[in-house]
Structures are given as structure tokens and as C-alpha cells.
DRENTI-413650 format. One record per residue (C-alpha): residue number from 1; x, y, z. Coordinates in Angstrom, 1 decimal, padded with zeros to 4 digits. Layout:
pos = NUM, c1 = X, c2 = Y, c3 = Z;
...
//
This chain:
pos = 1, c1 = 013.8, c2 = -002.2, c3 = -008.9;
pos = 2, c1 = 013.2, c2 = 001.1, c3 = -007.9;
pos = 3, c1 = 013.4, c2 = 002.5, c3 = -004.5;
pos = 4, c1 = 009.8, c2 = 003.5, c3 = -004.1;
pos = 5, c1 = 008.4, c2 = 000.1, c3 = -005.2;
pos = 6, c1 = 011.0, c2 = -001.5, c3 = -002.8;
pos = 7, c1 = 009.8, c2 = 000.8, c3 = 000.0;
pos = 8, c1 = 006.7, c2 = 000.0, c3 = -000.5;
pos = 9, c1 = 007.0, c2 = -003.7, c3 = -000.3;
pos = 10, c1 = 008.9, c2 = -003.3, c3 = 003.0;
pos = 11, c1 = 005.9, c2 = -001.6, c3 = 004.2;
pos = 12, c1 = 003.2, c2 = -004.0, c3 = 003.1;
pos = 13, c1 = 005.6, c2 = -006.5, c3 = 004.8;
pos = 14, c1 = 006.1, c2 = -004.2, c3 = 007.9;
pos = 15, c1 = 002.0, c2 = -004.3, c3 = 008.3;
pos = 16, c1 = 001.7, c2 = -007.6, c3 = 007.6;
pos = 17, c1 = 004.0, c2 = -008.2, c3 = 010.4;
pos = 18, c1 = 002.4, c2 = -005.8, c3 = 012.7;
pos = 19, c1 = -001.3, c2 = -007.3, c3 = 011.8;
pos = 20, c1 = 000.2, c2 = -011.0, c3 = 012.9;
pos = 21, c1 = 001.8, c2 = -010.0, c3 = 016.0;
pos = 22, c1 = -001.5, c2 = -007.8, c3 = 017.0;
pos = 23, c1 = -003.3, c2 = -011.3, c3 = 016.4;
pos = 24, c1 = -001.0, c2 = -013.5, c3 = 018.0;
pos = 25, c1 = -001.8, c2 = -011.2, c3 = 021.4;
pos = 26, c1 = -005.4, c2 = -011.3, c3 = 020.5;
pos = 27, c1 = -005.2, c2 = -015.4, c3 = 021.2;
pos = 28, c1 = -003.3, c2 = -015.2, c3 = 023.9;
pos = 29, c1 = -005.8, c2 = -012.8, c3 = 025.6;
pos = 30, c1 = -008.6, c2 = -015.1, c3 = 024.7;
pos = 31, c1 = -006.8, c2 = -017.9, c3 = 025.5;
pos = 32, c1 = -006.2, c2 = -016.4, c3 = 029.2;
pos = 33, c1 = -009.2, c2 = -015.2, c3 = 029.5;
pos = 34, c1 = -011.2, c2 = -019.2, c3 = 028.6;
pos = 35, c1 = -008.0, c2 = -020.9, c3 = 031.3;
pos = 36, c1 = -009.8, c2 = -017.9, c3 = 034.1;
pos = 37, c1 = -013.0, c2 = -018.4, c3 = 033.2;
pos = 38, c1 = -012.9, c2 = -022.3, c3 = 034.2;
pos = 39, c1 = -010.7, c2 = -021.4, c3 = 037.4;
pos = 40, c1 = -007.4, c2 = -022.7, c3 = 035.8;
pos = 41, c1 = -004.0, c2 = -022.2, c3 = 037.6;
pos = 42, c1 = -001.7, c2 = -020.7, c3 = 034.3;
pos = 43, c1 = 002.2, c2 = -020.6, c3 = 034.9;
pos = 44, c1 = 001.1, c2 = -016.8, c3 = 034.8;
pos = 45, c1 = -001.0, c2 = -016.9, c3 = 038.0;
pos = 46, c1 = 002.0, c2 = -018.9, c3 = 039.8;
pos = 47, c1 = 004.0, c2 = -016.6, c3 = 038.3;
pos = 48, c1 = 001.7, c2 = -013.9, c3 = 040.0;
pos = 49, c1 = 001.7, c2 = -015.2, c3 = 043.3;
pos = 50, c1 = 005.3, c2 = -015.6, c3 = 043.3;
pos = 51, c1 = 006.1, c2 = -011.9, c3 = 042.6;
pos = 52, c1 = 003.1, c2 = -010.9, c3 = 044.9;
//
């Protein structure tokens, strides 16, 4: 295989990556945001308080 097609299938694989960590973040946002929405107590707002 040459180098260039081989770099360039790292990159698509790089991206891919990048694209399904930028949406695993995107759920977790949304997913904080629903637990606020309906007043929930997260391990992140004890987690706040603590460190307050």
C-alpha cells in the first residue's frame, strides 16, 4: 500500500474519531442539561458543592 493511501486512511479514521468524541460530549451536555432541567442532584452538582 502506498504511503499516501495509508495516510489518508489514518485521517478518515482520525475524523471519524474526532466526529464520535465531539458527539459523545454533545449527549452528555444534553443529558446534563434534561437531569437540571427537572431539578436533579448529578454526582457533578455534589461534586460542585464539595469543591465550592
Amino acid at each position: 500500500m502506498s504511503p499516501e493511501l495509508n495516510y489518508q486512511m489514518m485521517q478518515s479514521r482520525v475524523d471519524e474519531l474526532h466526529a464520535a468524541a465531539a458527539h459523545q460530549r454533545q449527549v452528555a451536555e444534553a443529558r446534563k442539561a434534561r437531569v437540571s432541567e427537572r431539578g436533579g442532584r448529578t454526582r457533578a452538582f455534589f461534586a460542585r458543592l464539595r469543591t465550592a
